[in-house]
MARZA-582181 format. One record per residue (C-alpha): x, y, z; residue in three letters; chain; residue number from 1. Coordinates in Angstrom, 2 decimals, m for minus. Last residue first. Layout:
BEGIN
X, Y, Z, Ala, A, NUM
...
// end
This chain:
BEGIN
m21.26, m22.33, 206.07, Unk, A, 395
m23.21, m22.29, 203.25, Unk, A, 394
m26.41, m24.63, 204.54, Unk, A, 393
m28.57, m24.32, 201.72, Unk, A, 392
m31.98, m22.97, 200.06, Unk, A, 391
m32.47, m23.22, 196.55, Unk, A, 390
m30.40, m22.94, 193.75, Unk, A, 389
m30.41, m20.47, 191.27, Unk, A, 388
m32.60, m19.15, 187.74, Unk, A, 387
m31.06, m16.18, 186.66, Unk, A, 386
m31.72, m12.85, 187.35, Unk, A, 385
m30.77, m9.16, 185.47, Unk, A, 384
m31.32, m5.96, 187.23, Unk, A, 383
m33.39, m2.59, 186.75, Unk, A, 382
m34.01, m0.27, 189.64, Unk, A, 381
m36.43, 2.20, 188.90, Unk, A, 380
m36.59, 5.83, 188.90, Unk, A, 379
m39.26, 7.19, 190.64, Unk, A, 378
m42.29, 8.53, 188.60, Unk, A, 377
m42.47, 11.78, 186.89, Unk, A, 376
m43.77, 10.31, 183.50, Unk, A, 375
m40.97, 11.58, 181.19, Unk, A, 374
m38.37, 10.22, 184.28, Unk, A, 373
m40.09, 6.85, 184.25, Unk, A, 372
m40.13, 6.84, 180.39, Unk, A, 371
m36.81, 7.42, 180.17, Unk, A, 370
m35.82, 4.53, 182.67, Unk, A, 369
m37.84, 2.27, 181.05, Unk, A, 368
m36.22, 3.16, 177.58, Unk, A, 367
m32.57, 2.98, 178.69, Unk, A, 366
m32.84, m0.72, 180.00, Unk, A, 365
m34.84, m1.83, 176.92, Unk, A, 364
m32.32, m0.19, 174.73, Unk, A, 363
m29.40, m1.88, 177.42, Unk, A, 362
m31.03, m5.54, 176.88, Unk, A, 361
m31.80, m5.22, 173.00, Unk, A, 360
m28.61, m7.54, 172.19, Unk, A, 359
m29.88, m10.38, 175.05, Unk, A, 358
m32.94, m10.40, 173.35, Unk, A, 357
m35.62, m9.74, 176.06, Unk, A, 356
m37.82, m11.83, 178.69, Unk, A, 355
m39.35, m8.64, 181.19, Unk, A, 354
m40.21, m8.98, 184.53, Unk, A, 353
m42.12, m6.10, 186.10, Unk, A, 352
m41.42, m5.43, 189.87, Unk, A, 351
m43.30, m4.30, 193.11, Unk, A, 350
m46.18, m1.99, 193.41, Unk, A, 349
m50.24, m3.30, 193.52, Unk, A, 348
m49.25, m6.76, 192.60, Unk, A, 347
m48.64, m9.78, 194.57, Unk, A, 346
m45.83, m10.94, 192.81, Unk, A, 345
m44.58, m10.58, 188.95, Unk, A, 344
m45.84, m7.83, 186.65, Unk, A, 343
m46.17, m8.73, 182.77, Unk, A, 342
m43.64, m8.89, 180.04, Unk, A, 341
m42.72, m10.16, 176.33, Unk, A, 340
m39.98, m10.25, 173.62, Unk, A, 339
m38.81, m7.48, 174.93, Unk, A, 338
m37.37, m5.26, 171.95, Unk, A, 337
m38.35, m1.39, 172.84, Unk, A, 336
m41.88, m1.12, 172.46, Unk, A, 335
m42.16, m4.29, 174.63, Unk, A, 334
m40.47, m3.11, 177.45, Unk, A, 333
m42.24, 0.32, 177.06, Unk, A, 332
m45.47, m1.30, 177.83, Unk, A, 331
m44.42, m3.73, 180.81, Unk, A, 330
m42.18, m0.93, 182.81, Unk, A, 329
m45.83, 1.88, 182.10, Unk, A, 328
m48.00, m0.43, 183.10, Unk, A, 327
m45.85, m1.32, 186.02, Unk, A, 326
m46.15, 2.04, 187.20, Unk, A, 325
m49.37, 2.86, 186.04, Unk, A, 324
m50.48, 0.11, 188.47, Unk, A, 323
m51.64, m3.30, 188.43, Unk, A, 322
m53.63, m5.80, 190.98, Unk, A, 321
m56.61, m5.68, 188.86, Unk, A, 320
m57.36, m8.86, 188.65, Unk, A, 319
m59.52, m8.80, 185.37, Unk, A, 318
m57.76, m5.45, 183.29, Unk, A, 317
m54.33, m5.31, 184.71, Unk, A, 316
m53.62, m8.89, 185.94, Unk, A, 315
m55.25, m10.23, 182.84, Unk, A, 314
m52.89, m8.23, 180.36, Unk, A, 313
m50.32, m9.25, 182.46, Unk, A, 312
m50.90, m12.67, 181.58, Unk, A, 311
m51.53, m12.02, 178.34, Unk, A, 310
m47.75, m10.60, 177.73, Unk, A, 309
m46.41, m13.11, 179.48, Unk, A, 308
m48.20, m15.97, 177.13, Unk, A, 307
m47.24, m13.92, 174.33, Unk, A, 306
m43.67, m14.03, 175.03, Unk, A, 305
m43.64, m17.91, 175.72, Unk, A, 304
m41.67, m19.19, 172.32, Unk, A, 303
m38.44, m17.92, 173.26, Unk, A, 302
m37.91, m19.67, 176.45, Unk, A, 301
m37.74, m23.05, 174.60, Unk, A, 300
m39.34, m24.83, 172.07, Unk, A, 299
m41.15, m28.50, 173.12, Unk, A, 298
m40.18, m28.34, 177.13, Unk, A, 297
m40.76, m24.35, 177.06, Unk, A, 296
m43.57, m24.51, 175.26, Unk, A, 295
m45.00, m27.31, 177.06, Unk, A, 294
m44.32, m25.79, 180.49, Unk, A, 293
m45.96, m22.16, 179.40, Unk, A, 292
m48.95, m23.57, 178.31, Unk, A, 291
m49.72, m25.19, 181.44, Unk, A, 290
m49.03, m21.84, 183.27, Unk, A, 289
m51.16, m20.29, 180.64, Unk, A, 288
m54.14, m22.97, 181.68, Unk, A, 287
m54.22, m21.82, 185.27, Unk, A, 286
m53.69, m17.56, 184.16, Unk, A, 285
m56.99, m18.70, 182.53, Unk, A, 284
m58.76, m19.31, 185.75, Unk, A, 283
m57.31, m17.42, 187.80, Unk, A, 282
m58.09, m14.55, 185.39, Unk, A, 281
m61.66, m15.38, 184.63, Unk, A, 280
m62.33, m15.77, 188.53, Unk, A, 279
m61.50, m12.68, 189.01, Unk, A, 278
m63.24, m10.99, 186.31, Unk, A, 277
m66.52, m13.30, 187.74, Unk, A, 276
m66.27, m11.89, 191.07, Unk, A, 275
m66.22, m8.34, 189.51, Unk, A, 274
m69.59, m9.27, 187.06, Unk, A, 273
m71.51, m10.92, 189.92, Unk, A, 272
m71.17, m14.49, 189.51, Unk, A, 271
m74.09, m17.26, 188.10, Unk, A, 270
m73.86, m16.31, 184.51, Unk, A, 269
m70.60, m15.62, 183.89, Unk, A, 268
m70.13, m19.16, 185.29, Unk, A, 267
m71.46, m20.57, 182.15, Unk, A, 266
m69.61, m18.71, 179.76, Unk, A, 265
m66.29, m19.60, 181.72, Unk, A, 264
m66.58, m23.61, 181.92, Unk, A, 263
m64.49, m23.66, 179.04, Unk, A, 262
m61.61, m22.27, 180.39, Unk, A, 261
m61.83, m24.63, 182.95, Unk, A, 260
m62.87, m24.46, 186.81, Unk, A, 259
m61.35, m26.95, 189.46, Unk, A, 258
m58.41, m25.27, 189.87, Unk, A, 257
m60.77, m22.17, 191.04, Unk, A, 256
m61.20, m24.57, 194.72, Unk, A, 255
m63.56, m27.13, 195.89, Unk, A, 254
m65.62, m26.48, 193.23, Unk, A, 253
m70.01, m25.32, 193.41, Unk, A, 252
m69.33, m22.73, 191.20, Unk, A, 251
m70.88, m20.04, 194.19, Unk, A, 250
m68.65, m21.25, 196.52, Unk, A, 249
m65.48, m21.34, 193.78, Unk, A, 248
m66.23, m17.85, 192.87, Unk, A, 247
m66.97, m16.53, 196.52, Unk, A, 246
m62.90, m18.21, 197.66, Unk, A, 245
m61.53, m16.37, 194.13, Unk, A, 244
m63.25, m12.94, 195.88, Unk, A, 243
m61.92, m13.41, 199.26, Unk, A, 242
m58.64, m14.00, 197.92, Unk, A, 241
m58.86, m11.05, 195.83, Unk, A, 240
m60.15, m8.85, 199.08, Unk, A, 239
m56.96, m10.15, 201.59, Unk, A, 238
m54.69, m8.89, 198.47, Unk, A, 237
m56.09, m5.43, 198.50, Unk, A, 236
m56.73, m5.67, 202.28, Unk, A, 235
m53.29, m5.06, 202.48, Unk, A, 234
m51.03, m7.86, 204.69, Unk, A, 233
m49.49, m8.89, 201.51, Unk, A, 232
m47.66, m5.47, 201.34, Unk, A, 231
m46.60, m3.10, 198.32, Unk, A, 230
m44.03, m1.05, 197.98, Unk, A, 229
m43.77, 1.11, 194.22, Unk, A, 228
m40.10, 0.77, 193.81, Unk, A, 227
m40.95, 0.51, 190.22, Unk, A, 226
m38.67, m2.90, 190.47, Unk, A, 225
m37.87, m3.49, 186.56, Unk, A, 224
m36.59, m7.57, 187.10, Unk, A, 223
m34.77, m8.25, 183.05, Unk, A, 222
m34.53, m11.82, 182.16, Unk, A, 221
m32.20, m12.37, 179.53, Unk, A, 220
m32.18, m14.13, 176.21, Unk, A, 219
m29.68, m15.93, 173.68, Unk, A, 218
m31.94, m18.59, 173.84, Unk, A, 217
m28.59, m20.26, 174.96, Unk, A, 216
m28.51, m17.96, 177.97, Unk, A, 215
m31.84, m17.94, 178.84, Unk, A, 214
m32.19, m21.61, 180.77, Unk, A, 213
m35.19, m22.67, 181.49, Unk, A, 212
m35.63, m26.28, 182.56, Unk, A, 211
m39.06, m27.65, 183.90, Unk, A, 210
m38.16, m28.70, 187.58, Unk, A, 209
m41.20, m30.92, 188.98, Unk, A, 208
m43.28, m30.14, 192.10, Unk, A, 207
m46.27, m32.29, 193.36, Unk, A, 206
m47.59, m29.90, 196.38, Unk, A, 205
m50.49, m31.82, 196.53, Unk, A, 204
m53.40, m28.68, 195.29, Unk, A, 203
m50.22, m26.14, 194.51, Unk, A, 202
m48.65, m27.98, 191.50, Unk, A, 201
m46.11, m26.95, 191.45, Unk, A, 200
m43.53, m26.43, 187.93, Unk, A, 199
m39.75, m24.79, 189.59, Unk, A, 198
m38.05, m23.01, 186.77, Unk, A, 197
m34.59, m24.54, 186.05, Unk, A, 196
m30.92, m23.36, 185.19, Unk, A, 195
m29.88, m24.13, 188.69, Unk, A, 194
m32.14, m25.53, 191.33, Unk, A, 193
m35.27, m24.06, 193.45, Unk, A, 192
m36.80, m26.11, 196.17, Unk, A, 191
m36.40, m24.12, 198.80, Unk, A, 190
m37.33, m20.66, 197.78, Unk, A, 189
m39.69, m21.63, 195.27, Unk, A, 188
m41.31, m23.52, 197.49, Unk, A, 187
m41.23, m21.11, 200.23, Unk, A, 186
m42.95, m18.20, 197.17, Unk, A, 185
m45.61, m20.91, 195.92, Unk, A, 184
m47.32, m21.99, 198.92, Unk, A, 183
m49.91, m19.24, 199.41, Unk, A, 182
m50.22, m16.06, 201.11, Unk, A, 181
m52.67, m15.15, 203.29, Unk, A, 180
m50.58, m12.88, 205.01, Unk, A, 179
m51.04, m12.06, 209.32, Unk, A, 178
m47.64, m12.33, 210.07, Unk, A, 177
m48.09, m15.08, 212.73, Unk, A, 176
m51.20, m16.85, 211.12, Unk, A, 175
m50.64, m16.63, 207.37, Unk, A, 174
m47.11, m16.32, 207.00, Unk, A, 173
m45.85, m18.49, 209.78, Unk, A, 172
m48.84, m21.06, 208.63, Unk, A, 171
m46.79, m21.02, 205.08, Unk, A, 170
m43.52, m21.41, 206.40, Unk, A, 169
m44.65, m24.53, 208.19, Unk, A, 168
m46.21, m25.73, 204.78, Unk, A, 167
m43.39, m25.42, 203.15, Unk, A, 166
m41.20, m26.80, 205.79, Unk, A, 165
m43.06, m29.93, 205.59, Unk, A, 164
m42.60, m30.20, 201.85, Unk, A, 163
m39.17, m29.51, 201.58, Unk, A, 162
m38.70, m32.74, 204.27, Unk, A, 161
m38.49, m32.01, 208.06, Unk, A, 160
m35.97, m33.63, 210.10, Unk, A, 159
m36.19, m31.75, 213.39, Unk, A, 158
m32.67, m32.17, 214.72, Unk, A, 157
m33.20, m28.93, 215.62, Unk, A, 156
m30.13, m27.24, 214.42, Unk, A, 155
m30.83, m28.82, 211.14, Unk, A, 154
m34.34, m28.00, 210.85, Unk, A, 153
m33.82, m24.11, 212.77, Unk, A, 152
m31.34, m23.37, 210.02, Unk, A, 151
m33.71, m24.61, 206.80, Unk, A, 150
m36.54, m22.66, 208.70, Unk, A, 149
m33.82, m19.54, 209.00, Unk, A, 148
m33.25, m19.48, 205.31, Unk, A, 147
m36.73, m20.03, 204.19, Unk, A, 146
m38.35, m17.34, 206.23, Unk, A, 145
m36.21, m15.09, 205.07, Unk, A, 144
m36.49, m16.02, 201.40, Unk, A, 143
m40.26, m15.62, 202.33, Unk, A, 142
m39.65, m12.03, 203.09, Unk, A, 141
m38.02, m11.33, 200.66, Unk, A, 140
m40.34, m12.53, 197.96, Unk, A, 139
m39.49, m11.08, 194.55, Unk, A, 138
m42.63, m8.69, 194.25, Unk, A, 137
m40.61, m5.34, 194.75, Unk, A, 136
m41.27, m4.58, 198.38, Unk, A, 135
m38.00, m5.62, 199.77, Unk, A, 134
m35.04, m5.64, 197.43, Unk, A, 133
m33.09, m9.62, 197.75, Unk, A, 132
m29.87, m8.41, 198.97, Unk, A, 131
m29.91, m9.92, 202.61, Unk, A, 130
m27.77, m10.35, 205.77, Unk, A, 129
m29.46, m11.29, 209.22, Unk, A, 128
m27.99, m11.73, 211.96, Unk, A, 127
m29.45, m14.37, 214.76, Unk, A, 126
m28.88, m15.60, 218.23, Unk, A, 125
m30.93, m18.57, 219.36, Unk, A, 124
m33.11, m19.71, 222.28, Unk, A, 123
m34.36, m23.39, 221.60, Unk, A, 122
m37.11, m24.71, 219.53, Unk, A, 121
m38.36, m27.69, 220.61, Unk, A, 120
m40.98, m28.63, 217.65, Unk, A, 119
m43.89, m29.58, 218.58, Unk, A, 118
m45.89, m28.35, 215.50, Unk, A, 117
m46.83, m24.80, 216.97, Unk, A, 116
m43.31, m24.78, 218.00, Unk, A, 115
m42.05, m24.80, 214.61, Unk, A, 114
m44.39, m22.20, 213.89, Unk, A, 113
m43.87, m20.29, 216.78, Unk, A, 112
m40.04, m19.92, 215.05, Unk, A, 111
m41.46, m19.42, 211.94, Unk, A, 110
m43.02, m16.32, 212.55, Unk, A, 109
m39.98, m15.25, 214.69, Unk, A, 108
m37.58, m15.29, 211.45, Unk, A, 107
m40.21, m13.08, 209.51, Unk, A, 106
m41.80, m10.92, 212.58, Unk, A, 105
m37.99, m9.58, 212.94, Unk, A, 104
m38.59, m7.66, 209.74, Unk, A, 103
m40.50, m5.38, 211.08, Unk, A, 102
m42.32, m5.66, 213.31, Unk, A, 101
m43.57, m9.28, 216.59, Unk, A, 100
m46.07, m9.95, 219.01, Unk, A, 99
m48.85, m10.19, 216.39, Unk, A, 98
m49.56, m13.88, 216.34, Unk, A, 97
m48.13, m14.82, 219.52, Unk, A, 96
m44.30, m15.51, 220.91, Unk, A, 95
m43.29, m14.91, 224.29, Unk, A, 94
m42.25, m18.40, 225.14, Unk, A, 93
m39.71, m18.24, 223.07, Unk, A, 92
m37.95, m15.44, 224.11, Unk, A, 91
m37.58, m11.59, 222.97, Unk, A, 90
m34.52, m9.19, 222.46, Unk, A, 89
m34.32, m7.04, 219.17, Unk, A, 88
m30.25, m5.89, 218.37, Unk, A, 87
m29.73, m2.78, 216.92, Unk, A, 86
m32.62, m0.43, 215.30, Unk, A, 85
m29.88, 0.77, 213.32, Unk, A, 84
m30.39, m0.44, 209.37, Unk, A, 83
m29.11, m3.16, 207.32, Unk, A, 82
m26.79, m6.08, 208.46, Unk, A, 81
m29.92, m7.16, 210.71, Unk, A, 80
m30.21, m7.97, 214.31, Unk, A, 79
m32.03, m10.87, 216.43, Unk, A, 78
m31.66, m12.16, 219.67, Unk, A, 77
m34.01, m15.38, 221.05, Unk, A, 76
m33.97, m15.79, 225.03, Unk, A, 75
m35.15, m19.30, 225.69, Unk, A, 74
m31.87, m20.61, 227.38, Unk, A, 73
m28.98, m22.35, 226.25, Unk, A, 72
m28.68, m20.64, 223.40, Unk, A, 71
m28.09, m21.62, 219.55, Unk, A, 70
m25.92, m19.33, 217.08, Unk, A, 69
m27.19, m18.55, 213.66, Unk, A, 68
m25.56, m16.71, 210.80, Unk, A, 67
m28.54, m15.78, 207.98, Unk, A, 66
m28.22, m15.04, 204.47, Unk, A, 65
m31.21, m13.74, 202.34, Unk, A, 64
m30.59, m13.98, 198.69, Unk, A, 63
m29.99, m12.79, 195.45, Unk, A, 62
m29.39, m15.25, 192.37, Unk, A, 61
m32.87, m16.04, 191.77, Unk, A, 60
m35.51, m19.10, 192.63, Unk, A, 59
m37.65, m20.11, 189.73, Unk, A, 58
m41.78, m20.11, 190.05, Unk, A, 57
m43.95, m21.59, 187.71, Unk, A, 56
m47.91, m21.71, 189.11, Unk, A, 55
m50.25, m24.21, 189.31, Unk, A, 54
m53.99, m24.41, 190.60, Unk, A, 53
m54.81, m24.89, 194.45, Unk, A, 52
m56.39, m21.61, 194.24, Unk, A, 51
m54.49, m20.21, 196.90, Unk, A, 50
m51.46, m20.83, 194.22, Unk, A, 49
m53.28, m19.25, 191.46, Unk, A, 48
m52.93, m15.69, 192.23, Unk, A, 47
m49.87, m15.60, 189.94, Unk, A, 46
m49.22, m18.21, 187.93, Unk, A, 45
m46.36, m16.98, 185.25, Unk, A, 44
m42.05, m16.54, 185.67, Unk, A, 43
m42.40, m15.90, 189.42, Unk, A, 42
m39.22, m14.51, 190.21, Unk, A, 41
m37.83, m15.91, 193.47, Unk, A, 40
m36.08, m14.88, 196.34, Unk, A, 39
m32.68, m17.06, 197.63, Unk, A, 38
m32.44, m19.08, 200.56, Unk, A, 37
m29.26, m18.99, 202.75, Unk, A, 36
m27.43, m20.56, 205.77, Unk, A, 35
m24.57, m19.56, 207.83, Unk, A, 34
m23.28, m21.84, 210.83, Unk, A, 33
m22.98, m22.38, 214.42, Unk, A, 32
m22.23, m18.71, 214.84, Unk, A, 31
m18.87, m18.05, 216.91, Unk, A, 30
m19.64, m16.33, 220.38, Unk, A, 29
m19.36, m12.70, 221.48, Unk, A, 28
m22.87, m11.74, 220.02, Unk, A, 27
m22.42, m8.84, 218.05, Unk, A, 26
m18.39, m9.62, 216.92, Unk, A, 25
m18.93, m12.97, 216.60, Unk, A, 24
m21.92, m12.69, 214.36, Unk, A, 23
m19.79, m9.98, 212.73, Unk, A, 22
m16.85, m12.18, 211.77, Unk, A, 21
m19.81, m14.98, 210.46, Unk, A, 20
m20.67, m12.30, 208.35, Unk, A, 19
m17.50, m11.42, 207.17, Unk, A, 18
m16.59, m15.65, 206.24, Unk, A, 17
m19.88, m16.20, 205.06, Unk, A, 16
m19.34, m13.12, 202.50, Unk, A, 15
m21.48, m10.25, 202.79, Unk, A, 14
m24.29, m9.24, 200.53, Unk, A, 13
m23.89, m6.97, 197.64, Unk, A, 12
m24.03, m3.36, 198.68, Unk, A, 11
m27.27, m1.39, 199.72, Unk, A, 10
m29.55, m0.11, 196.98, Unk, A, 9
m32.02, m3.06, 196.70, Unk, A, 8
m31.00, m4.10, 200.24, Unk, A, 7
m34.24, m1.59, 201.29, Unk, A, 6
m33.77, m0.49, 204.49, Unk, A, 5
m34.58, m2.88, 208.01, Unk, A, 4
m38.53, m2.34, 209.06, Unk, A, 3
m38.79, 0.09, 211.45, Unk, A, 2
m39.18, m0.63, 215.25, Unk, A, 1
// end
């Protein structure tokens, strides 16, 4: 089964009312409601959330949407707005760690979640609507995830709090889908609000909304997806982890939180000089996340440009998760009025962000796409995002 197309260039996502209409239509019986979970753009942090360090996530204005109808047996049925692979049968029982493709393994993965915690999760019916792009960084698949976990806890009865289904979303990921992934993307996802970037603090899940609002900055956020797919299953990913995990063995700490700036000379002495590179940028990318909440408490969205800029600087050069793709968005945002801009997600593909001047949006806009074409890349798709609310019951 292939994974459903890319919503990136598919239309805007259905209203509740016309996806509730095709529930009925699939499945012959009314949906028992709609819920949704938006992706996130991960403003700075990234690699630091297996770290147990922090990270500043916001939740966007494009989401995954999903119409669920409970059985009254264990047969689950799921189907997607996108593609023609039609509808994918399966039960409950059935489910193990690498039963599932596509983008099924998403709303199954936290099905056998639930279940691995005792939950009684019951047959369902499922459809799936979604214009968050896939591949680009901005965490589709965990706004999937998010939207059918906050469905499955009310239809349950289940009564989980944000923090339980983050952690429920998380073993989905890691042990059903096979990511090691950490916290930040779900908790993003459902604990996002309006005009605010979500601060966690990934070692106790302590999570405080910092606001950041672009409008009155007279900013925007530009996403550049390079349409460069990339997958947290990769060993690329798998290998950084397994790199941070060495640093903090070797440094003695429970996890790379533990390590300061100041602690770097020293530890360049006991690492190997590519364990030590990524230890340097988990480590600093740490204190620019704390950098970034003050400035944007004491000044505004205005005044963390740089801090953007060095964190892709440290992606590129001491992660090395880049590519000339994103290179290519961050560089050329910057010659042409962005006030700063690094990669967001995983890395290796996926999206730029870039914070410009409201006035130098369509220069920036033209100027990426130029310099794709000059360069003989793909063009990319370039969109605005604002910080939204969470995950919700819609319907």
């Amino acid at each position: 089964m292939s994974t459903a197309p890319d919503p990136a260039t598919a239309p805007a996502p259905a209203p509740a009312g016309d996806l509730a209409a095709r529930f009925t239509q699939e499945f012959g019986s009314d949906p028992a409601g709609i819920w949704q979970a938006p992706g996130r753009v991960n403003l700075i942090g990234e690699h630091t959330d297996y770290n147990e360090g922090f990270v500043l996530p916001f939740a966007i204005d494009r989401t995954a949407r999903v119409a669920v109808g409970v059985r009254t047996d264990s047969t689950v049925r799921l189907l997607s707005t996108y593609g023609d692979q039609g509808v994918v049968t399966t039960t409950t029982g059935s489910l193990e760690p690498g039963s599932a493709k596509g983008w099924t393994k998403y709303p199954l993965g936290v099905m056998w979640a639930l279940r691995q915690r005792g939950i009684d999760v019951p047959g369902i019916e499922l459809l799936l609507d979604s214009d968050v792009p896939l591949g680009a960084g901005l965490s589709s698949s965990h706004a999937i995830e998010c939207a059918v976990i906050t469905a499955l806890n009310e239809l349950t009865g289940a009564g989980l709090e944000a923090q339980d289904m983050v952690l429920a979303t998380q073993q989905a990921e890691n042990d059903f889908v096979g990511a090691p992934t950490g916290i930040m993307d779900q908790s993003a996802s459902l604990r996002g609000a309006r005009g605010h970037a979500v601060f966690l603090d990934c070692r106790d899940q302590n999570a405080t909304l910092v606001p950041f609002e672009m409008e009155p900055a007279g900013l925007v956020l530009l996403v550049i997806d390079t349409k460069v797919s990339h997958s947290h299953a990769d060993g690329g990913y798998a290998s950084r982890r397994a790199a941070c995990e060495l640093g903090a063995e070797v440094l003695g700490v429970k996890a790379l939180r533990d390590v300061q700036v100041g602690d770097l000379a020293e530890a360049s002495g006991l690492l190997d000089e590519v364990t030590f590179r990524r230890v340097r940028h988990v480590v600093t990318e740490n204190d620019r996340v704390l950098q970034t909440v003050e400035l944007l408490g004491d000044r505004g969205p205005a005044a963390i440009g740089h801090l953007l800029d060095a964190s892709h600087a440290s992606m590129r050069d001491d992660f090395e998760i880049s590519c000339p793709e994103l290179d290519l968005a961050v560089d050329t945002s910057r010659a042409a009025g962005a006030i700063g801009a690094r990669m967001t997600g995983g890395g290796f593909g996926g999206a730029a962000i870039a914070l410009t001047p409201a006035a130098s949006e369509h220069k920036v806009r033209d100027a990426v796409v130029r310099a794709f074409s000059e360069a003989g890349f793909t063009e990319p798709d370039i969109f605005t995002v604002s910080p939204a609310a969470g995950a919700m019951r819609i319907a």
